[in-house]
C-alpha positions in Angstrom: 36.2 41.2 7.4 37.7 37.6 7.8 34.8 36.7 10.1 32.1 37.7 7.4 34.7 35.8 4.7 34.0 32.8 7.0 30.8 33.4 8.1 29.6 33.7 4.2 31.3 30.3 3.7 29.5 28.9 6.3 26.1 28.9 5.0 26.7 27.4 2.0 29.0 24.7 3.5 25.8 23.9 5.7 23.6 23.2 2.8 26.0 21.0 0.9 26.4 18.9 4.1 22.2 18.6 4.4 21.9 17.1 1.2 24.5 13.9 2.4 22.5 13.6 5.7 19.8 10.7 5.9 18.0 11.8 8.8 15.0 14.2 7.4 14.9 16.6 10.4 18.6 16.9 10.1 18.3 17.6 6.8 15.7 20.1 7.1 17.5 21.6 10.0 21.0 21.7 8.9 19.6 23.1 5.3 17.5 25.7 7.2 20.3 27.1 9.0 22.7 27.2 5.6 20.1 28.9 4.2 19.4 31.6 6.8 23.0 32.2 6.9 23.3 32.5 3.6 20.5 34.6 3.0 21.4 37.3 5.6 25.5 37.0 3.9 23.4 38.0 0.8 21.6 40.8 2.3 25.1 42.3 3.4 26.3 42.1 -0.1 22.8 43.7 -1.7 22.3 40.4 -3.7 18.9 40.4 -3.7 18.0 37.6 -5.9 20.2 35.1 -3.5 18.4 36.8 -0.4 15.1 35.8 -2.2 16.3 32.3 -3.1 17.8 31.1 0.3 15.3 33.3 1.8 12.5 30.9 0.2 14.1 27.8 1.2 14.3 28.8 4.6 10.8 29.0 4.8 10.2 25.9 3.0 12.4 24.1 6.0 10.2 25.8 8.7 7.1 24.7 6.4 8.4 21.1 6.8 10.4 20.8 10.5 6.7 22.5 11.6 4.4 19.6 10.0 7.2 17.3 11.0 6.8 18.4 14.5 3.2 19.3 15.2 1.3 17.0 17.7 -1.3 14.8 16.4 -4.2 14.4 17.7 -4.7 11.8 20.6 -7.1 8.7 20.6 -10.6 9.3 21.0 -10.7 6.9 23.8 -14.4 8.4 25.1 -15.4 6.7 22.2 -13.9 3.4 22.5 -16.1 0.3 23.6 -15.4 0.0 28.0 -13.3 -3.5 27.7 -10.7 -2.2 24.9 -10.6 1.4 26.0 -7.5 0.5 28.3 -5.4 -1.1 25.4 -5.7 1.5 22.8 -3.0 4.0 25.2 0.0 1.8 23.7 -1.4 1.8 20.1 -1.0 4.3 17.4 -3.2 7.6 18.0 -6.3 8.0 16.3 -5.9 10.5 13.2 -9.7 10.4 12.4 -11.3 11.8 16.1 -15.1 10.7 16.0 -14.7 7.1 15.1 -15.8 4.2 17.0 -13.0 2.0 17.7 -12.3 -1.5 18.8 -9.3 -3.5 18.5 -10.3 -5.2 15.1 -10.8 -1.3 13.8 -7.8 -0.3 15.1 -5.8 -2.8 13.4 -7.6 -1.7 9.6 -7.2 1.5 10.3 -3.3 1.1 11.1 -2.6 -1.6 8.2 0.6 -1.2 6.5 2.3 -3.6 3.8 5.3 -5.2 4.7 7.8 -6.6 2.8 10.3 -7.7 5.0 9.9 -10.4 6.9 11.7 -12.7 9.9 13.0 -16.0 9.8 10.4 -17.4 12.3 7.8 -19.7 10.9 4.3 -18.5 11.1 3.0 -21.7 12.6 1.2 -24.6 11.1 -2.1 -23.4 13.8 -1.9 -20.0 12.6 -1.8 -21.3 8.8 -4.4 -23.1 10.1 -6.3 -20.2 11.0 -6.0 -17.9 8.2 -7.1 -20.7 5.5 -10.3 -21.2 7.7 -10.9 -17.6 7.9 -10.8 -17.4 4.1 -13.2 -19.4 3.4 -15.3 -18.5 5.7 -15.9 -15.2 4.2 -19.1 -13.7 2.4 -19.4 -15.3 -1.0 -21.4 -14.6 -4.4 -24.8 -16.5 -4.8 -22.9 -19.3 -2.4 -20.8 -20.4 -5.3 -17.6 -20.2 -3.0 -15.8 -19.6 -6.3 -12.0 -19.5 -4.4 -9.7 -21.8 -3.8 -6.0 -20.6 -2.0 -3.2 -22.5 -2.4 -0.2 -22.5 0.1 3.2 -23.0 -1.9 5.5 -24.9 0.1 7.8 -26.2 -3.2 10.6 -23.9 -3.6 10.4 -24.6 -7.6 6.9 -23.5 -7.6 7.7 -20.2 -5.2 10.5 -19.4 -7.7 8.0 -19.6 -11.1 6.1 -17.1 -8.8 9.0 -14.9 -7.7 9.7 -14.9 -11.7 6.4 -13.7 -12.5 6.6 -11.0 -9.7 9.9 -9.7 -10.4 9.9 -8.3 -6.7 12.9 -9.6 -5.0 10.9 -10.2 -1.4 8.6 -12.8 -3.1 12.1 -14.6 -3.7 13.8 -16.9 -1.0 11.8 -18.6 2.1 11.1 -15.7 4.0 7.1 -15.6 4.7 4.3 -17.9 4.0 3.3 -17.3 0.2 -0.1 -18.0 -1.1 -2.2 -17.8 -4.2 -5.7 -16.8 -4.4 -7.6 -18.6 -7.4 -10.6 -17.3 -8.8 -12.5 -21.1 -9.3 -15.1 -22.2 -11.4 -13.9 -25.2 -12.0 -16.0 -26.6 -9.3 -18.9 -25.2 -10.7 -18.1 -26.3 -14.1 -17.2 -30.4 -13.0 -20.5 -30.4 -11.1 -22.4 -29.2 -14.3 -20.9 -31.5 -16.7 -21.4 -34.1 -14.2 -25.3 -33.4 -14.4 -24.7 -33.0 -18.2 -25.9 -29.1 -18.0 -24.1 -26.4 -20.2 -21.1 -24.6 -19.2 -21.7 -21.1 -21.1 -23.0 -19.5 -17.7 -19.3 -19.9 -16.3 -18.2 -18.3 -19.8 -19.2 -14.9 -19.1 -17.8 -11.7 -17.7 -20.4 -12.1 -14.9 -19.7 -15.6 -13.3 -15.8 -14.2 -13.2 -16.5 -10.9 -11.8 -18.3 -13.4 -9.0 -15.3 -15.3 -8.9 -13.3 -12.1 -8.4 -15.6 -10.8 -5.4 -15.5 -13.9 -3.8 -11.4 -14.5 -4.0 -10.9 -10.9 -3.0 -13.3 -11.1 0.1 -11.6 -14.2 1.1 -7.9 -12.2 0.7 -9.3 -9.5 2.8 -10.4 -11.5 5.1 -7.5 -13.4 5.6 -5.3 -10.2 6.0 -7.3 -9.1 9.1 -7.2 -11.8 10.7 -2.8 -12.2 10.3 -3.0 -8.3 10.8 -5.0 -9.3 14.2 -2.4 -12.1 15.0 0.5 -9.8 15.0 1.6 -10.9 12.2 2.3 -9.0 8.2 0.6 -9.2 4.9 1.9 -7.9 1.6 -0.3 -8.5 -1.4 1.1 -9.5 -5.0 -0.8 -7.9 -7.6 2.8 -8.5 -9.5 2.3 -11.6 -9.9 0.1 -11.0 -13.1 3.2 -10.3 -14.9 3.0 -13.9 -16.8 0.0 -16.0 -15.8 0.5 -18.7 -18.3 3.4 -19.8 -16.2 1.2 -19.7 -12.7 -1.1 -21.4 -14.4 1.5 -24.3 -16.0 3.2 -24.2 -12.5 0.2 -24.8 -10.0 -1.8 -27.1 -12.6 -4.9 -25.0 -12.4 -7.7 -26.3 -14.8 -9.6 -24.3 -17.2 -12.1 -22.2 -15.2 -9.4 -20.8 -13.2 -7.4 -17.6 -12.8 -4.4 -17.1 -10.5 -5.8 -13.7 -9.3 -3.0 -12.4 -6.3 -0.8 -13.6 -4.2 0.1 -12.9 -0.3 2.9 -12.9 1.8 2.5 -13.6 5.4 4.9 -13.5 8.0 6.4 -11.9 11.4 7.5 -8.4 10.1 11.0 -7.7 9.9 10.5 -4.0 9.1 8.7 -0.9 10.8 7.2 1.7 7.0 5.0 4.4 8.1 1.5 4.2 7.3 1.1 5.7 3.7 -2.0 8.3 4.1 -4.8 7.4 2.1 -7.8 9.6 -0.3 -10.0 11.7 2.0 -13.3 10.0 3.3 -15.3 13.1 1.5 -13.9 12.4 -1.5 -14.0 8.5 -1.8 -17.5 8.1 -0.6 -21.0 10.4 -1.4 -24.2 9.8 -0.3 -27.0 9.1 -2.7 -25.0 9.9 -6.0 -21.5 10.0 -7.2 -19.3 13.0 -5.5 -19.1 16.3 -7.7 -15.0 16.3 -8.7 -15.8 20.0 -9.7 -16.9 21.0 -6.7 -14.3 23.1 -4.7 -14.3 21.3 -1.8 -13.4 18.5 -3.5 -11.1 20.1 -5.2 -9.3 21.6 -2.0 -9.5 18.3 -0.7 -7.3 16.6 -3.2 -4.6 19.4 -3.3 -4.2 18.8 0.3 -4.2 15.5 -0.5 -1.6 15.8 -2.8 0.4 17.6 -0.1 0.3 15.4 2.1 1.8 12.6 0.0 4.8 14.8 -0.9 5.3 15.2 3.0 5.0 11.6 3.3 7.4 10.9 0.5 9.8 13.5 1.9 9.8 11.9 4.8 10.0 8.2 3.6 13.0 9.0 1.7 14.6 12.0 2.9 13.6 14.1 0.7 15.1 12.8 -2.4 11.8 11.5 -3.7 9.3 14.8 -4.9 5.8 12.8 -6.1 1.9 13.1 -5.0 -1.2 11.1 -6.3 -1.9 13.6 -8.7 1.4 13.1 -10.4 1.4 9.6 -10.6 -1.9 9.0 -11.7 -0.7 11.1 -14.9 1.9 9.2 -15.4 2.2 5.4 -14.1 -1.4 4.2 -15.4 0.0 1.3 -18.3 3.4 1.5 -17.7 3.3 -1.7 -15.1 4.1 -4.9 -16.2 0.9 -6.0 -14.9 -1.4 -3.8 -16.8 0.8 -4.6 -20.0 -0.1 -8.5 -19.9 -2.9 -9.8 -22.2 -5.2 -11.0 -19.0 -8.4 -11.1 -21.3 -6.4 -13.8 -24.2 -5.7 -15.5 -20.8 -8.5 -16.0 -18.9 -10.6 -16.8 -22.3 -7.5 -19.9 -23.1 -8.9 -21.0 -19.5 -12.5 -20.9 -20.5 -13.9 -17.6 -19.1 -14.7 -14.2 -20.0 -16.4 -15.3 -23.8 -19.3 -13.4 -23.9 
């Protein structure tokens, strides 16, 4: 009888102890065993609803310790180009079998934003590098409509960090830049010829602004990606243009778009699992979102963010895309600014 006192005590003692443990396969193990326990101390005692409610986390913990544990598939490596098939052993393996890799496609396919970074200097070549690879991406009708700007003034990186509100922007930590949607150089080289300005005034010439700066970003983050090195991008910045704008002296025509950290990472996040390829792309018209393979898709979507969620942050954190596309759309700081009052103070966006 004292044994079964004990034993009973046991189970839920177990649990308890799981929910203070940090390590998620701990957690799901130590929890799995209170609950077994606990469940067959329940099925001594003919309480069946406790046998059903242990009993169901049980199987929830071999649910997760299983797609913790499964093997993943390895690197297609028969499919890898003859003079990078020998590097790819060391790299990450390849979760979508029938791609062609190289090492450039590798790197894209394993990106990951990092927020944490060293105190070694990426160095002036590699600055170098990635400011000539920016503007040597594809551009808009050869307008070139980007300028980046490297702040180096720790006033100036503070306005930013004050705009951003995100507490790795702050400090010294990383190379921070801004990317500038310019038309300004457009616009001084028309009113130099004496031509009119409204074609820079409407929604157009800034959406060819936007492609060009955001090409340029991209481009930029595969090549520090390539370098070893991390990239975090700062949509947060938005939070209070007017300052940017006051701060870096940009002229009308111009639009601090995002900003970018760069530097040797100082942190190891998993690589947050992305939309399925069937339902972000169609071929010849826009995918059927009623359709039940679509459909089937996007709950196992869903699923698999809660794993990754549950994973990142041991299980404390229960969220999916689904759920956060109900409920964060206009509730960022960001997407509460007045960005169209801005850009038309700075002369774009009229008509």
């Amino acid at each position: 009888m004292d044994f079964l006192f004990w034993f009973g005590w046991l189970g839920p003692i177990l649990v308890v102890v799981s929910l203070a443990v940090p390590n998620v396969m701990w957690f799901r193990v130590l929890n799995l065993i209170g609950s077994t326990i606990a469940a067959t101390t329940s099925v001594i005692d003919y309480n069946w609803p406790f046998v059903f409610m242990n009993g169901s986390i049980a199987l929830i913990n071999v649910f997760w310790i299983w797609k913790i544990t499964r093997p993943h598939p390895a690197p297609a490596q028969a499919l890898l180009p003859e003079h990078v098939a020998d590097t790819v052993g060391g790299m990450e393996a390849n979760t979508n079998p029938g791609l062609v890799l190289n090492q450039t496609i590798d790197t894209q396919l394993n990106h990951r934003t990092i927020r944490a970074f060293t105190e070694q200097p990426v160095s002036e070549d590699e600055v170098a590098t990635l400011l000539d690879v920016a503007r040597h991406a594809p551009t808009t009708s050869f307008y070139q409509a980007c300028t980046v700007l490297r702040i180096k003034d720790p006033a100036i990186r503070e306005v930013i960090y004050q705009s951003s509100r995100q507490p790795y922007v702050g400090g010294d930590l990383g190379e921070l830049f801004v990317f500038v949607v310019d038309l300004s150089r457009l616009a001084r080289i028309r009113e130099s010829a004496d031509l009119s300005l409204t074609p820079l005034e409407t929604v157009g010439a800034y959406t060819q602004g936007v492609e060009d700066t955001l090409i340029a970003a991209q481009n930029m983050v595969v090549a520090a990606e390539s370098l070893g090195l991390g990239t975090c991008y700062l949509g947060s910045i938005g939070r209070d243009p007017l300052s940017l704008i006051e701060a870096l002296q940009l002229p009308k025509f111009t639009y601090p778009l995002v900003g970018m950290l760069v530097g040797h990472p100082n942190q190891e996040p998993q690589k947050k699992p992305r939309i399925p390829r069937d339902v972000t792309t169609g071929v010849d018209t826009y995918p059927d979102w009623e359709h039940p393979s679509y459909l089937a898709a996007m709950e196992e979507y869903d699923q698999t963010i809660q794993g990754y969620y549950d994973l990142r942050e041991g299980g404390k954190r229960q969220d999916s895309y689904t759920l956060q596309a109900q409920t964060k759309p206009g509730t960022g700081p960001t997407e509460k600014t007045d960005m169209l009052a801005v850009l038309r103070s700075q002369g774009m966006c009229l008509r």
